[in-house]
C-alpha positions as semicolon CSV with decimal commas, in nm:
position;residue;x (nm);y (nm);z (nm)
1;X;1,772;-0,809;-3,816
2;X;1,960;-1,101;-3,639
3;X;1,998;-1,192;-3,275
4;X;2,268;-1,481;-3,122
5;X;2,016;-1,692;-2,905
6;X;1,992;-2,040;-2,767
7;X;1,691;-2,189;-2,872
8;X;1,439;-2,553;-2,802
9;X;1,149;-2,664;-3,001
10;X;0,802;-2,823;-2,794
11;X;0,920;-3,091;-2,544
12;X;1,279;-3,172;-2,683
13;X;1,545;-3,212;-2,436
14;X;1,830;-3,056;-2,682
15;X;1,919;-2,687;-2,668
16;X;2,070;-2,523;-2,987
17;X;2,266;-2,236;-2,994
18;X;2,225;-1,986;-3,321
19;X;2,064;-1,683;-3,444
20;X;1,700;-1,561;-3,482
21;X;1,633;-1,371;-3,797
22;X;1,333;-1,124;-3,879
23;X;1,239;-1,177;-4,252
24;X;0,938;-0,999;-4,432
25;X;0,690;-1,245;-4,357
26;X;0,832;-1,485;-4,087
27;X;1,079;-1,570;-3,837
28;X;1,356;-1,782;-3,891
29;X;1,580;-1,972;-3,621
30;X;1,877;-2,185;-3,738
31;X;2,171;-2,349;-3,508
32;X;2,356;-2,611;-3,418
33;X;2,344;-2,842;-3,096
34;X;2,456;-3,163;-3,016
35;X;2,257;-3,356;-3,230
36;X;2,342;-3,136;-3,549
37;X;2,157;-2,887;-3,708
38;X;1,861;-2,732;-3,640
39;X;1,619;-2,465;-3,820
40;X;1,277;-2,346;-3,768
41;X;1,021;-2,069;-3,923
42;X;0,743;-1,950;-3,806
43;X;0,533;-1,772;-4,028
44;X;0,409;-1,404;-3,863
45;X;0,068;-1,529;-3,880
46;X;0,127;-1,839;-3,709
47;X;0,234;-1,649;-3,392
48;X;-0,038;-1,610;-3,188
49;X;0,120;-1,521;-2,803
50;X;0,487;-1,374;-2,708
51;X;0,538;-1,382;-2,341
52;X;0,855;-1,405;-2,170
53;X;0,926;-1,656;-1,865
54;X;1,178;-1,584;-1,603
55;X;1,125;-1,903;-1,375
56;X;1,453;-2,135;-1,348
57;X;1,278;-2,411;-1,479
58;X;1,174;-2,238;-1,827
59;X;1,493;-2,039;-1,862
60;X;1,726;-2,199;-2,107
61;X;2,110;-2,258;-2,059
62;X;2,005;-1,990;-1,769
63;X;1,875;-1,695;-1,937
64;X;1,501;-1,572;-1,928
65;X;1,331;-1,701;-2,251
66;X;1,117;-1,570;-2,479
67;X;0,846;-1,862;-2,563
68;X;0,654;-1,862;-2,843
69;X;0,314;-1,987;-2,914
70;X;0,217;-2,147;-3,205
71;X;-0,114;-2,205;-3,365
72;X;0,032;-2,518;-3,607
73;X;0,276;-2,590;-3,435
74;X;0,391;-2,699;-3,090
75;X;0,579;-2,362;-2,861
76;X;0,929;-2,249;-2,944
77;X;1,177;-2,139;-2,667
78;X;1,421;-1,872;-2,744
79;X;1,687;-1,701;-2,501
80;X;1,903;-1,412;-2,621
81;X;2,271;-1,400;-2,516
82;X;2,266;-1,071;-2,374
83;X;1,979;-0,966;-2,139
84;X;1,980;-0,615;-2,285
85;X;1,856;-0,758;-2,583
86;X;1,523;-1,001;-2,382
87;X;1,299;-0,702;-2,443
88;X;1,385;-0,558;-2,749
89;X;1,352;-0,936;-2,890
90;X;0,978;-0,937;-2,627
91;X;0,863;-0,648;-2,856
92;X;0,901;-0,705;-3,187
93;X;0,808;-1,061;-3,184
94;X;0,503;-0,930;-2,968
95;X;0,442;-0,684;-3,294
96;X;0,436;-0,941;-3,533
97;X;0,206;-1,176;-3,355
98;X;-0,149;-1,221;-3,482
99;X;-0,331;-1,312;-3,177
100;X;-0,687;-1,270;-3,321
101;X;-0,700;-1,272;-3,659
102;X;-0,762;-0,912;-3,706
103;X;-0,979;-0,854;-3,411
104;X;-0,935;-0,687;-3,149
105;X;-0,800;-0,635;-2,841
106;X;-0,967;-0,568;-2,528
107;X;-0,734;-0,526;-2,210
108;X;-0,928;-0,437;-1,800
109;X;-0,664;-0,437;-1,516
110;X;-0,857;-0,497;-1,133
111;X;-0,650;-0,429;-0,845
112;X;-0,612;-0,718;-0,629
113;X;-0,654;-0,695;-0,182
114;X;-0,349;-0,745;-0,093
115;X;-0,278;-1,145;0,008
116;X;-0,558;-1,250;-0,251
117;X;-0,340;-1,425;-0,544
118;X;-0,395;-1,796;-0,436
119;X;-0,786;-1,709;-0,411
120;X;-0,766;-1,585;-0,735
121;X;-0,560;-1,841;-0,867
122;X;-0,869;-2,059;-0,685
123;X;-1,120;-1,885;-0,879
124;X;-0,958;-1,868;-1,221
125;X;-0,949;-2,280;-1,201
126;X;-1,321;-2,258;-1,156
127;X;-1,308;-2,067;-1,490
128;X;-1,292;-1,675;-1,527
129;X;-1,604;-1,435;-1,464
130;X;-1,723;-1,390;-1,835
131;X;-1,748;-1,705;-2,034
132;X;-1,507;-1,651;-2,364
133;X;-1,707;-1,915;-2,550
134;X;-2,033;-1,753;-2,462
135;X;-1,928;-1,444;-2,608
136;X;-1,823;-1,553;-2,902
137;X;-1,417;-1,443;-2,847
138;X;-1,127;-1,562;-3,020
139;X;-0,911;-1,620;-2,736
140;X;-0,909;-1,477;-2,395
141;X;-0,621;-1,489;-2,078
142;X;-0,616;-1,374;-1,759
143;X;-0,249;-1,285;-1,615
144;X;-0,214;-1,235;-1,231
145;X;0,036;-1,093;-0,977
146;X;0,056;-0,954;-0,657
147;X;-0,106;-0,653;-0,741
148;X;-0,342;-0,697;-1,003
149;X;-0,566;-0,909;-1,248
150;X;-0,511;-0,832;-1,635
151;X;-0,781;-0,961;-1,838
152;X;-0,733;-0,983;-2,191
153;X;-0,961;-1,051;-2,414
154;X;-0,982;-1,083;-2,825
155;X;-1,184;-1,108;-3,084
156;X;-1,403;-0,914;-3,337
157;X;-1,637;-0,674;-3,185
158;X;-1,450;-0,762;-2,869
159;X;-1,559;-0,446;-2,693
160;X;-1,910;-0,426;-2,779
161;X;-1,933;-0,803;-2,679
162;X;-1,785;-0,754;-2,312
163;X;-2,014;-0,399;-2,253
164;X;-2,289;-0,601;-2,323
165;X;-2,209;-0,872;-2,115
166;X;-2,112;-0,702;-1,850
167;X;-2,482;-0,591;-1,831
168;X;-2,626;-0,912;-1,789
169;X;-2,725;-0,990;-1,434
170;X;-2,570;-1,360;-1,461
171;X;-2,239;-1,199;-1,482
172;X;-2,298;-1,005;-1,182
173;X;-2,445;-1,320;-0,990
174;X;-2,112;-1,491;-1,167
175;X;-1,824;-1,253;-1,026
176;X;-1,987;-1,179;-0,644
177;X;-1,731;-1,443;-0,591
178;X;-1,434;-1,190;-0,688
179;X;-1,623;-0,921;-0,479
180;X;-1,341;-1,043;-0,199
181;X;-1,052;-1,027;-0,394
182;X;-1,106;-0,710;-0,582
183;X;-0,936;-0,366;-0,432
184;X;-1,088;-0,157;-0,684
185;X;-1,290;-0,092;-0,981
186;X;-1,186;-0,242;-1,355
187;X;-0,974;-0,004;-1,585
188;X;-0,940;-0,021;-1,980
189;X;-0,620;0,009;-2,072
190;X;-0,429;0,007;-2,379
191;X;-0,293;-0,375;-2,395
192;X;0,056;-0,247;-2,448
193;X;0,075;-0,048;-2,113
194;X;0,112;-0,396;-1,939
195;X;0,435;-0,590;-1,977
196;X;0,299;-0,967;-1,925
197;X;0,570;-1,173;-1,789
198;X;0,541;-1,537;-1,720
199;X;0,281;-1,732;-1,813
200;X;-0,110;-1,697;-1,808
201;X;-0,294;-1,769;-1,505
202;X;-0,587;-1,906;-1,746
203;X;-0,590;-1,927;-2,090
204;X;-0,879;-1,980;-2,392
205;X;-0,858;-1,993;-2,703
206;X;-1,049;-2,093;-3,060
207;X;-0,728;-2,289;-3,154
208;X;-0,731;-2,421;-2,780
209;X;-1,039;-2,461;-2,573
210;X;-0,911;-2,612;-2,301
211;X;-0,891;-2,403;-1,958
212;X;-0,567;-2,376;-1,818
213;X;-0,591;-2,406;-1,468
């Protein structure tokens, strides 16, 4: 399966234009740009996060991209020429992806008051309400918007882990400080009911333990 894209590697400057190609067992993006040719792979298993960013400063040659985020590597832009073709590209890169290992996956949408995304934004640089390294997860992000917080968290036993946490009265103490912001009670959903666009809010992560604020 092959897609025409324009495509940038970590902090280069140079935009290629090419195609993305789904093999059996990794992706491969070849091209050419002004500084000759270019070609990457990224093993599935190396893929860790698919999210796409729509901001004009992330979009390449002025399309939404697609970025990728390695584990080995630093993350790959890509930017299909033909927006009917952004999801499509979204999904099946997001179906390869190994974000945990094998774990799993653990997604709770909160609705937010309206007005409250700075506070949020506030809190989440203060770190989120459930420690990831305290309970032992393999990566965990938050995503905000207008609306709502999407917490998503992975790792083996992931569920178990946040029940149990979620009965400790520290965490309580810990998130009366989201009391304000919250319009409603937490929901599980299923991770894929929530199209993420843009990037994380905060983000953890065994491969990267450093907060992003």
């Amino acid at each position: 399966m092959n897609y025409a894209v324009v495509f940038r590697a970590g902090t280069a400057e140079e935009t290629a234009a090419g195609v993305l190609e789904f093999e059996q067992d990794r992706l491969r993006i070849r091209g050419r740009g002004n500084g000759g040719a270019h070609e990457l792979e990224i093993p599935f298993a190396d893929l860790y996060e698919v999210r796409i960013d729509r901001g004009p400063n992330e979009r390449l040659k002025g399309y939404p991209t697609i970025v990728l985020e390695r584990r080995t590597g630093q993350a790959v832009e890509v930017a299909p020429l033909g927006a009917l073709f952004l999801h499509e590209i979204a999904d099946l890169l997001a179906s390869v992806a190994q974000p945990n290992g094998g774990g799993e996956v653990l997604a709770v949408r909160v609705p937010l008051k309206p007005g409250c995304l700075d506070r949020a934004r506030t809190l989440l640089a203060k770190g989120p309400p459930l420690d990831p390294g305290v309970l032992g997860l393999s990566a965990h992000e938050v995503y905000l918007d207008e609306s709502n917080a999407l917490f998503v968290f992975r790792g083996a036993h992931v569920r178990a882990r946040v029940d149990k946490a979620m009965r400790h009265p520290a965490v309580w103490r810990a998130g009366l400080a989201w009391q304000g912001c919250f319009a409603g009670p937490p929901h599980i959903i299923d991770p894929g009911e929530h199209t993420v666009e843009g990037p994380p809010a905060y983000r953890w992560s065994t491969a990267r333990p450093t907060p992003m604020p």
